[in-house]
C-alpha positions as CSV (number, residue, x, y, z in Angstrom):
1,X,12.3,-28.1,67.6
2,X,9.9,-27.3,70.6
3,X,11.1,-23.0,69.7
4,X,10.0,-23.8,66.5
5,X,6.9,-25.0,66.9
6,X,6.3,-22.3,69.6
7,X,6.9,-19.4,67.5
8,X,4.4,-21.2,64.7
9,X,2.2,-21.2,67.3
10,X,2.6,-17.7,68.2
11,X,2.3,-16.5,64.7
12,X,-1.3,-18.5,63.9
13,X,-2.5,-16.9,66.6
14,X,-1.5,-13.4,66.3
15,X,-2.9,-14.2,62.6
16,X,-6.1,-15.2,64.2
17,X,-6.0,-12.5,66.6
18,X,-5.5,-9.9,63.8
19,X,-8.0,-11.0,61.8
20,X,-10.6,-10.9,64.6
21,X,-9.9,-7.5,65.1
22,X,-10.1,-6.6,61.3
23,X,-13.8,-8.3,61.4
24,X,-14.4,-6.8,64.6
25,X,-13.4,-3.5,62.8
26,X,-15.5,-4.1,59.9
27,X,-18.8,-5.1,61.9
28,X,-18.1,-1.5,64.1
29,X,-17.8,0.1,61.0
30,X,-20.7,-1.3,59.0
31,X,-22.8,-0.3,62.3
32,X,-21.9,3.3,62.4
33,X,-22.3,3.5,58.6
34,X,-25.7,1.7,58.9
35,X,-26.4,4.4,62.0
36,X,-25.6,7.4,60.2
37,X,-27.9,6.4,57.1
38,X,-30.9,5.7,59.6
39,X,-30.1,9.6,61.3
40,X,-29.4,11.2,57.5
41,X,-32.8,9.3,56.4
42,X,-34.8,11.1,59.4
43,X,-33.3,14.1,58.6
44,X,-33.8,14.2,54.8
45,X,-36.5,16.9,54.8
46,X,-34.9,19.2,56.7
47,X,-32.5,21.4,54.9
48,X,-29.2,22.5,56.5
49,X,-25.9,23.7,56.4
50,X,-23.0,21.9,54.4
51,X,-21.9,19.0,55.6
52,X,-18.3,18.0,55.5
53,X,-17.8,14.7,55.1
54,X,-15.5,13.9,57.8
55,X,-15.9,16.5,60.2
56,X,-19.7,17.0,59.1
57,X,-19.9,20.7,61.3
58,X,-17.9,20.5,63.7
59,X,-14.6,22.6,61.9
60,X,-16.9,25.6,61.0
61,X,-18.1,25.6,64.4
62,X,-14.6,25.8,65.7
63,X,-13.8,28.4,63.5
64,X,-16.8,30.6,63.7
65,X,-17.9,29.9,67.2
66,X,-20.4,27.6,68.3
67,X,-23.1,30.2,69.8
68,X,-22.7,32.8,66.8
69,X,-22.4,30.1,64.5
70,X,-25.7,28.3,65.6
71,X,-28.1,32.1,65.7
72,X,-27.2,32.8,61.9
73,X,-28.0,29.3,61.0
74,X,-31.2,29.7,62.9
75,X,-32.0,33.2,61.1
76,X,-30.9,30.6,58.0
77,X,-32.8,27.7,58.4
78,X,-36.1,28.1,60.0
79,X,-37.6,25.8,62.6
80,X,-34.3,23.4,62.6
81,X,-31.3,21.8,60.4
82,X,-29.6,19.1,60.6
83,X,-26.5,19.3,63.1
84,X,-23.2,17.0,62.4
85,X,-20.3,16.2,65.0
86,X,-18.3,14.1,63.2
87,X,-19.2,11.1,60.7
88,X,-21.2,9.2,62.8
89,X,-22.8,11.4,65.1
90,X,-26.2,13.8,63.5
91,X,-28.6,16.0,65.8
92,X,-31.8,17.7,64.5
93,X,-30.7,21.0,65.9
94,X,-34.0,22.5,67.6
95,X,-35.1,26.3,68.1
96,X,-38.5,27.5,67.7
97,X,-41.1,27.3,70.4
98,X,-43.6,24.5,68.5
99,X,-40.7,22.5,68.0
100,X,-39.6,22.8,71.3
101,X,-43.1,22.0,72.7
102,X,-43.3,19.1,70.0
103,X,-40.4,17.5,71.7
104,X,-40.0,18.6,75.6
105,X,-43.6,18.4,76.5
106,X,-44.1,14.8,76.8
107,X,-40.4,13.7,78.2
108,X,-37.8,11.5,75.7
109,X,-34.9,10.2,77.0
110,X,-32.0,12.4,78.4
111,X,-29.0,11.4,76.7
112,X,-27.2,11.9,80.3
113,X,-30.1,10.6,82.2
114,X,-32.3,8.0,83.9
115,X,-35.1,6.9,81.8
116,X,-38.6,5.2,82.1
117,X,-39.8,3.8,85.9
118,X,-37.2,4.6,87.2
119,X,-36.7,8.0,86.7
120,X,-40.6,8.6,87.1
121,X,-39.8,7.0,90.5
122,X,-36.7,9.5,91.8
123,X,-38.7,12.1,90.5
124,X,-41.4,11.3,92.8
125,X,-39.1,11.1,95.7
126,X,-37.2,14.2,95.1
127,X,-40.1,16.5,95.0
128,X,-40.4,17.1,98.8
129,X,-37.0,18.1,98.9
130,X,-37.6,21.1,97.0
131,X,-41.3,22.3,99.4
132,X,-41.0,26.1,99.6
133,X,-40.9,24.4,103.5
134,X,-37.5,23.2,102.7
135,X,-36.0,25.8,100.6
136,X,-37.4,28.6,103.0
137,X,-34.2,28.0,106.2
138,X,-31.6,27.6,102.6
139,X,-32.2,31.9,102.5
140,X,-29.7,32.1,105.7
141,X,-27.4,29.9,104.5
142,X,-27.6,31.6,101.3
143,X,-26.3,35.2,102.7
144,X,-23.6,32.9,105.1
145,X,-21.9,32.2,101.9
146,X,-22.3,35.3,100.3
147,X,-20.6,37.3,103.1
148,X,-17.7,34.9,103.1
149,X,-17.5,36.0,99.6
150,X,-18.1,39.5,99.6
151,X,-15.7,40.0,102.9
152,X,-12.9,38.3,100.4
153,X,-13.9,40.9,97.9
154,X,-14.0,43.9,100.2
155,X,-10.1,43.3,100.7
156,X,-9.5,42.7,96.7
157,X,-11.5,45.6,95.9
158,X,-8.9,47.9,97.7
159,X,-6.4,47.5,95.4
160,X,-8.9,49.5,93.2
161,X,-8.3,46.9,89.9
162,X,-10.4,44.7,88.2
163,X,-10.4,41.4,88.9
164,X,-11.8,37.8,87.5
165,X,-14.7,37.0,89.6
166,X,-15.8,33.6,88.5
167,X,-13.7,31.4,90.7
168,X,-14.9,33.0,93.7
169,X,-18.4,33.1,92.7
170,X,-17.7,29.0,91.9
171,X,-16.4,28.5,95.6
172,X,-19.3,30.2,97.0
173,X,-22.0,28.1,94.9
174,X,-19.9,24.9,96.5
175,X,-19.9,25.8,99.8
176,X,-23.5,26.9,99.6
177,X,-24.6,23.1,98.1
178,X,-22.0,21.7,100.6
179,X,-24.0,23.1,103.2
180,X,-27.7,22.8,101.9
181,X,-27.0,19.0,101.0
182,X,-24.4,17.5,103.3
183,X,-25.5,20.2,106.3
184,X,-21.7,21.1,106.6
185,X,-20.5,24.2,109.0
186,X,-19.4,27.5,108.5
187,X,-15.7,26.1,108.1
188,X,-15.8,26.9,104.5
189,X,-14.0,23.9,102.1
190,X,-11.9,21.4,103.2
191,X,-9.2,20.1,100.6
192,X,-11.6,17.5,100.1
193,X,-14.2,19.6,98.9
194,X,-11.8,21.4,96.7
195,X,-10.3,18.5,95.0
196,X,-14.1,18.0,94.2
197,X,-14.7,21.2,93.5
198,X,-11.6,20.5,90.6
199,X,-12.7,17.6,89.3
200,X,-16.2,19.0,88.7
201,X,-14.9,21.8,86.6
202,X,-12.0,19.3,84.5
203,X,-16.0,16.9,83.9
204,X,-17.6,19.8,82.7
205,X,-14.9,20.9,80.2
206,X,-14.1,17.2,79.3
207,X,-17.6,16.3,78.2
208,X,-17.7,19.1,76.3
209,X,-14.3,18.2,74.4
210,X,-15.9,14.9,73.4
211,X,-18.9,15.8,72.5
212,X,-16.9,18.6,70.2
213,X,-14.3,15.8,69.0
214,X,-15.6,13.0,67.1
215,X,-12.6,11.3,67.3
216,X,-14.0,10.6,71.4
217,X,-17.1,9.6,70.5
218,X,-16.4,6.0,70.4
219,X,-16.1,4.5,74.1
220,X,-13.3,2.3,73.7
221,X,-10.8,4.8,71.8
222,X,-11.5,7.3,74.2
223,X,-10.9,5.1,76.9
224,X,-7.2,4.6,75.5
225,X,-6.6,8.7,75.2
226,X,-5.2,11.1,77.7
227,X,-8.5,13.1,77.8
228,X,-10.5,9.8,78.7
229,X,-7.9,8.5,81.3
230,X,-8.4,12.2,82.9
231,X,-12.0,12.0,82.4
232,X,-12.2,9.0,84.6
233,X,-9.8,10.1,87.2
234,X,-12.1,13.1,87.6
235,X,-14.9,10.8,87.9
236,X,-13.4,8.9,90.6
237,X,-12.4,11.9,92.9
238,X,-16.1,12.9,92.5
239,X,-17.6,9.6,93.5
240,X,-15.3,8.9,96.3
241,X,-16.2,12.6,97.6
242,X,-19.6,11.8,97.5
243,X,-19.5,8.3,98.5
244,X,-17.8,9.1,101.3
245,X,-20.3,12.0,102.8
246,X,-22.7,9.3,102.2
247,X,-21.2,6.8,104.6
248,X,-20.3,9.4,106.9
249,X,-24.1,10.6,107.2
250,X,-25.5,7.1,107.3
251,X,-22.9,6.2,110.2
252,X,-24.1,9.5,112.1
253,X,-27.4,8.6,111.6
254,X,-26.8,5.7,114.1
255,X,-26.3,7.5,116.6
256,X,-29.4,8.3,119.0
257,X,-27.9,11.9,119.9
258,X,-27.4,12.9,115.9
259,X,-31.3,11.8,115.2
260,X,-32.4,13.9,118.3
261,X,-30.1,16.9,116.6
262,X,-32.1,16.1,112.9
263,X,-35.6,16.3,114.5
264,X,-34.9,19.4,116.2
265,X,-32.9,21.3,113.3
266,X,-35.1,23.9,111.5
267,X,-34.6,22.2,108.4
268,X,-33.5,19.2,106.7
269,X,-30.5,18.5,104.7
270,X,-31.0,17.2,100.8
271,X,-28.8,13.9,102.1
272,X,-31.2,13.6,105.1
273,X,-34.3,14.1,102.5
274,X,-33.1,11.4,100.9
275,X,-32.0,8.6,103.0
276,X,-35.4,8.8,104.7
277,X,-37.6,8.4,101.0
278,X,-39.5,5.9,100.4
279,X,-41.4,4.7,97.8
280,X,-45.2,3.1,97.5
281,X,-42.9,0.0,97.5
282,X,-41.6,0.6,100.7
283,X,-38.1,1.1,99.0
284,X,-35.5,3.2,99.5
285,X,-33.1,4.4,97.0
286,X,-29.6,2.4,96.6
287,X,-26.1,3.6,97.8
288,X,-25.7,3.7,93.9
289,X,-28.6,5.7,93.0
290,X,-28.0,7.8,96.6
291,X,-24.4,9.4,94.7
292,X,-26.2,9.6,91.0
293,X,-29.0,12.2,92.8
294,X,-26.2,13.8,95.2
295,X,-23.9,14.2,92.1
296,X,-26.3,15.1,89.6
297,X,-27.3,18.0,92.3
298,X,-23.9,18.6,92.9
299,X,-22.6,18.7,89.5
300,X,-26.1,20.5,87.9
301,X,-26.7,22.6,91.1
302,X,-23.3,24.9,91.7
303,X,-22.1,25.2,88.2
304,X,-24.9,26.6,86.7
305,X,-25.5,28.8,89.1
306,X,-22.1,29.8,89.1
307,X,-22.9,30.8,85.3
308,X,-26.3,32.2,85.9
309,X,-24.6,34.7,88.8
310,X,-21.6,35.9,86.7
311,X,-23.2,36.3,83.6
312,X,-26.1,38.7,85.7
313,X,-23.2,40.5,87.4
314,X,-21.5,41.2,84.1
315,X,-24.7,42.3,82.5
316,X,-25.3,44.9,85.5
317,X,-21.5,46.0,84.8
318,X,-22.7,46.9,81.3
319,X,-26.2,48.5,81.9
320,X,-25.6,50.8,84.8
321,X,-28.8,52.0,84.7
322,X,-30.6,48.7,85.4
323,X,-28.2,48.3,88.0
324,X,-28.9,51.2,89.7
325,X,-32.4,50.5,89.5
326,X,-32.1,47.0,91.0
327,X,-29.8,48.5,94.0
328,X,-32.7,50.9,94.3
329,X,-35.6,48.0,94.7
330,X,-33.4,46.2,97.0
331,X,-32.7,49.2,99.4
332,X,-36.5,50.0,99.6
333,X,-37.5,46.3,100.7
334,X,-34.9,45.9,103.2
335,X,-35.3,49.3,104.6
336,X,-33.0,49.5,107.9
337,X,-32.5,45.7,108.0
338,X,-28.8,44.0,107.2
339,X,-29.8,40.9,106.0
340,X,-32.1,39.3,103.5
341,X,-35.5,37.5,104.3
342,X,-37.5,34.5,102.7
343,X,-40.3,36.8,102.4
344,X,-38.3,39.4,100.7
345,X,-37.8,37.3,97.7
346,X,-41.4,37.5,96.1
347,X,-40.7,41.1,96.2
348,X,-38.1,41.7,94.4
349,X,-39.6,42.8,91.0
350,X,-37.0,44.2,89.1
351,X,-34.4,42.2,90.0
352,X,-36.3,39.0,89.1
353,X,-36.8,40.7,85.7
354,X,-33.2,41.5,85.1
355,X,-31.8,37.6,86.3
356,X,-34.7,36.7,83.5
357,X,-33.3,38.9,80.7
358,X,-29.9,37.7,81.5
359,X,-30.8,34.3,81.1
360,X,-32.4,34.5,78.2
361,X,-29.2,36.2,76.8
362,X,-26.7,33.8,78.6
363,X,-28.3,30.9,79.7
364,X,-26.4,28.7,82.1
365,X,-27.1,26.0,80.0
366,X,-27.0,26.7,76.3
367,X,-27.7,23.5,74.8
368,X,-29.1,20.0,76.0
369,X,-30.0,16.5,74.2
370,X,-32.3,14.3,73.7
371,X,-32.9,10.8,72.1
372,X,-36.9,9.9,70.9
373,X,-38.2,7.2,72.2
374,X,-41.4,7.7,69.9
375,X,-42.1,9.4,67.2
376,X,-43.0,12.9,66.6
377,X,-45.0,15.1,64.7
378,X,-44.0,18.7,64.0
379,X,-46.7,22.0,63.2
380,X,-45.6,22.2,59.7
381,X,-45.9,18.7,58.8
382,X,-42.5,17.3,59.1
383,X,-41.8,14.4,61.8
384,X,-39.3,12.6,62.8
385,X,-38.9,8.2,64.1
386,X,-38.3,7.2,67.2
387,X,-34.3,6.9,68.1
388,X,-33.5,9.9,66.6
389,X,-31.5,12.5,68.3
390,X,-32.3,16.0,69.3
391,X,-30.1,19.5,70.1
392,X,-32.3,21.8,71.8
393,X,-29.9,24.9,71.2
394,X,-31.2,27.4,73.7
395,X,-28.8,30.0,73.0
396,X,-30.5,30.1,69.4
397,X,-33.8,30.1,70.5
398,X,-33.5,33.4,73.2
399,X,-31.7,34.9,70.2
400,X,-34.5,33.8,67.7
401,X,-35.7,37.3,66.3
402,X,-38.9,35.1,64.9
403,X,-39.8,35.0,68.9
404,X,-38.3,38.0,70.1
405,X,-37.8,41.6,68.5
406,X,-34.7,43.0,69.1
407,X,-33.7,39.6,70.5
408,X,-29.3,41.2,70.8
409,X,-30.8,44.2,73.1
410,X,-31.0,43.6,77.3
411,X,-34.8,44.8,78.0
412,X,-35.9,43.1,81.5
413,X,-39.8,44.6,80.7
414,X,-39.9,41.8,78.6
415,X,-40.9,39.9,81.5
416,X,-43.6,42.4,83.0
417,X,-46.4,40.0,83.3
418,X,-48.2,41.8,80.6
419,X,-45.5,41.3,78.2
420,X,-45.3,37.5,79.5
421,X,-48.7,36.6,79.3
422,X,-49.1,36.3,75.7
423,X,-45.3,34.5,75.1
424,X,-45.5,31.2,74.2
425,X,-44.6,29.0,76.8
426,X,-41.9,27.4,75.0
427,X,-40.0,30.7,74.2
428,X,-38.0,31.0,77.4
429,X,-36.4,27.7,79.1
430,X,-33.4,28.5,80.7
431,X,-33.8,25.4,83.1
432,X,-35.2,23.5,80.4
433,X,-38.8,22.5,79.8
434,X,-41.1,20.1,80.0
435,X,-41.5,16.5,82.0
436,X,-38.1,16.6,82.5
437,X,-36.9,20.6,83.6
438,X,-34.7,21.4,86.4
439,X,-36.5,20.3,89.7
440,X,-33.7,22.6,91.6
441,X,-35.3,25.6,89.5
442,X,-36.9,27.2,92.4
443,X,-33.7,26.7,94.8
444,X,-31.2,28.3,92.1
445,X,-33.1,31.3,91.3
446,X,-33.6,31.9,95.4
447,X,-30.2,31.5,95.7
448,X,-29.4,34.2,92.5
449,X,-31.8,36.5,93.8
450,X,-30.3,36.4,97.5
451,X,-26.8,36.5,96.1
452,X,-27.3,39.0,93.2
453,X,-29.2,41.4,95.7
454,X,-26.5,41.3,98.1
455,X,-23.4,42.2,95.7
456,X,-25.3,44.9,94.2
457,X,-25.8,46.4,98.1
458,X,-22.3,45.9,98.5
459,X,-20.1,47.0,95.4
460,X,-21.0,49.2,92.1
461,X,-20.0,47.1,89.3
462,X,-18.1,48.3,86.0
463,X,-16.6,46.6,83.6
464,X,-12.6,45.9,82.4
465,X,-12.9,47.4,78.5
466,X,-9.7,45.3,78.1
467,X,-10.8,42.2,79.2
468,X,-14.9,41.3,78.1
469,X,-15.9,38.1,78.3
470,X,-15.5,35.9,75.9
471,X,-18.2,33.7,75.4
472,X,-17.2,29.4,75.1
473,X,-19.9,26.8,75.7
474,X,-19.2,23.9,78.1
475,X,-22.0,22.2,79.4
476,X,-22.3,25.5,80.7
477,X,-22.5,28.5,79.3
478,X,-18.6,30.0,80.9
479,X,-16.0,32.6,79.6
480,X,-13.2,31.7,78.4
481,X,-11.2,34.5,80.4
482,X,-13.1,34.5,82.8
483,X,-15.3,37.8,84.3
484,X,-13.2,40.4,85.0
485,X,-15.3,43.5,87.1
486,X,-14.1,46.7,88.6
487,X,-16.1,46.4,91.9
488,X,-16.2,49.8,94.6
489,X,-17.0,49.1,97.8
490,X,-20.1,51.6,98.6
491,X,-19.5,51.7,102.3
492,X,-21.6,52.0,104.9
493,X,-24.0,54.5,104.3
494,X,-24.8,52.9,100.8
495,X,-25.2,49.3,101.1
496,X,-25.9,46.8,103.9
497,X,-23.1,45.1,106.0
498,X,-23.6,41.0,105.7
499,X,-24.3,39.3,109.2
500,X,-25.6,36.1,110.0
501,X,-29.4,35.5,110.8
């Protein structure tokens, strides 16, 4: 009798069980349907591509390519359309200057970010750690890590084939941030920094599946799939890695004989810059909101630049000419010195130019979010309600030939400052624009300039004509087989040889 009634028991209450999940269901679904007629609503004045019903945009996009896909709507559709991922999930896809400035020049929340006070708050502290003071000693370690690089490239070179450069270029960027934020040696990376190093390229391509699958955008199913039990696992090794450096610093920082070494050192790490803010308050920041800064610095600071670097080295491989004339620049500042200087940077004319037009062309970062948090008004009359979402689509907008002429074809004069003083500010914004643009802007292009200068001193770059990149957008702007270059070494009599300062 007592099985009996235990097995009733059971069955009730899988009954209730199922039927709280149906309602559950039900409720989830009658909010995301509720959702996406509150974003379709916003969006009814703006006129856009076809929408599939179930997929919205997101097949044509696979199947035509996000980048090309998103410049012929933008020749389509001026101003903006309507951009679907999925069902549920509808961006006003943004890529004219007006509407840019409409949006960026008075903040919003990051859909990735820290919002309100308390963002406003570790802006405010962050700010000294990128003083032209600070970033000034970074120049050194800057060539360090470039001759570490170069040297591996000297021996590769000598089998006189092309090779893919953007792994190297990756480690270098690492082990540049590893030393300019945790003030680590000339070791190079440990395992532990390469495991991180590997879990910060599986984030960047694993964000960029879900946001591309709309079948992820729902926390709890992607929770459940292989892609979100990997995401987290990759989340995990990069907040042990940096949890770890940040015990290890804070224990150092006992010690007497480590705070006489810090007050004597040329120059401060980021870490250091940071465990001594304070506030108005007289606070300092959390061990929680210590990693978010290291990893958002981390995670924003290497890969982009590992982008921004291979995508001007590539470009150089294609225009010989502006290659040659960059090698030429350099050559004529350094004269008979072997290494580069702070005070070499401002100098370096041409080669500024060239890293602008190739960001403009490939920006590191072709695409970013935002959500409204009040409304807005745009120069033709339209507007938009607070909560609704935002794609700025960068890539579009350097390619819109409404802003540029010619906008396919690498011209560096484009940024003479004659040419740039009558561009509206809005047009170019490869780190973003607005409240909320890169802090680290200054540090990254020092770092592309002292890298960039020092390759082209070193190698003359062609291309593979079997291999050319092929362009595929993560949450940076990568290849998707890589950067393969021809580099020959120019000995020497032609370039500089790397040594430490």
């Amino acid at each position: 009798m007592v099985p009996v009634l235990l097995s009733l028991s059971l069955f009730h209450l899988g009954l209730w069980a199922s039927g709280l999940i149906l309602v559950l269901g039900f409720f989830k679904l009658a909010c995301l349907l509720l959702r996406r007629q509150k974003l379709a609503r916003a969006m009814d004045c703006f006129p856009g591509p076809t929408t599939h019903w179930l997929f919205g945009h997101a097949l044509e996009i696979q199947q035509t390519g996000s980048l090309d896909k998103a410049v012929s709507w933008a020749h389509q559709f001026p101003y903006a359309h309507p951009l679907w991922l999925g069902p549920f999930l509808g961006f006003l896809n943004i890529y004219e200057p007006d509407y840019v400035k409409a949006v960026y020049s008075r903040g919003g929340k990051g859909l990735l970010l820290l919002e309100g006070p308390k963002w406003f708050q570790h802006r405010k502290l962050l700010i000294p750690a990128f003083h032209h003071d600070v970033l000034k000693p970074y120049v050194a370690v800057f060539v360090d890590s470039t001759r570490i690089m170069l040297d591996k490239w000297e021996k590769k070179s000598r089998e006189d084939k092309c090779f893919d450069i953007f792994c190297d270029v990756g480690h270098m960027a690492l082990d540049t941030l590893m030393k300019c934020t945790f003030g680590r040696g000339d070791s190079g990376l440990s395992h532990r920094d390469n495991s991180y190093y590997l879990a910060v390229s599986d984030l960047t391509l694993l964000m960029q599946q879900r946001i591309d699958s709309f079948q992820y955008h729902n926390d709890f199913i992607y929770w459940l799939t292989p892609h979100g039990r990997r995401f987290l696992r990759a989340c995990q090794v990069a907040h042990d890695h940096t949890d770890q450096v940040i015990r290890e610093r804070k224990a150092a920082l006992q010690d007497e004989k480590e705070q006489e070494k810090i007050q004597k050192r040329r120059h401060l790490d980021f870490l250091d810059i940071l465990l001594g803010a304070w506030d108005e308050n007289g606070s300092k920041l959390s061990d929680e909101d210590l990693r978010a800064e290291v990893d958002t610095f981390m995670f924003a600071g290497h890969d982009t630049t590992t982008s921004g670097i291979c995508w001007f080295l590539y470009c150089m491989a294609r225009y010989p000419e502006h290659q040659d004339r960059c090698r030429e620049e350099i050559r004529e500042i350094l004269g008979d010195r072997d290494t580069v200087q702070w005070d070499d940077l401002g100098k370096m004319t041409y080669l500024t130019m060239c890293i602008k037009e190739s960001f403009r062309l490939y920006p590191p970062v072709p695409q970013v979010y935002r959500q409204l948090s009040k409304p807005v008004n745009f120069v033709d009359g339209r507007s938009l309600p607070a909560g609704s979402l935002i794609s700025l689509h960068i890539y579009a907008l350097h390619r819109n030939g409404n802003v540029w002429s010619d906008p396919e074809v690498f011209d560096p004069l484009r940024f003479t400052s004659e040419n740039t003083a009558g561009r509206h500010p809005f047009a170019f914004i490869p780190f973003s624009a607005g409240p909320r643009n890169c802090i680290g802007q200054q540090f990254a292009m020092n770092e592309v300039k002292v890298v960039t200068a020092l390759c082209l001193l070193r190698f003359e770059l062609s291309l593979d004509p079997l291999q050319p990149p092929i362009k595929m957008p993560q949450l940076i702007l990568r290849s998707k087989n890589g950067f393969h270059l021809h580099l020959k070494p120019l000995g020497p009599g032609s370039g500089m040889q790397l040594h430490r300062e």
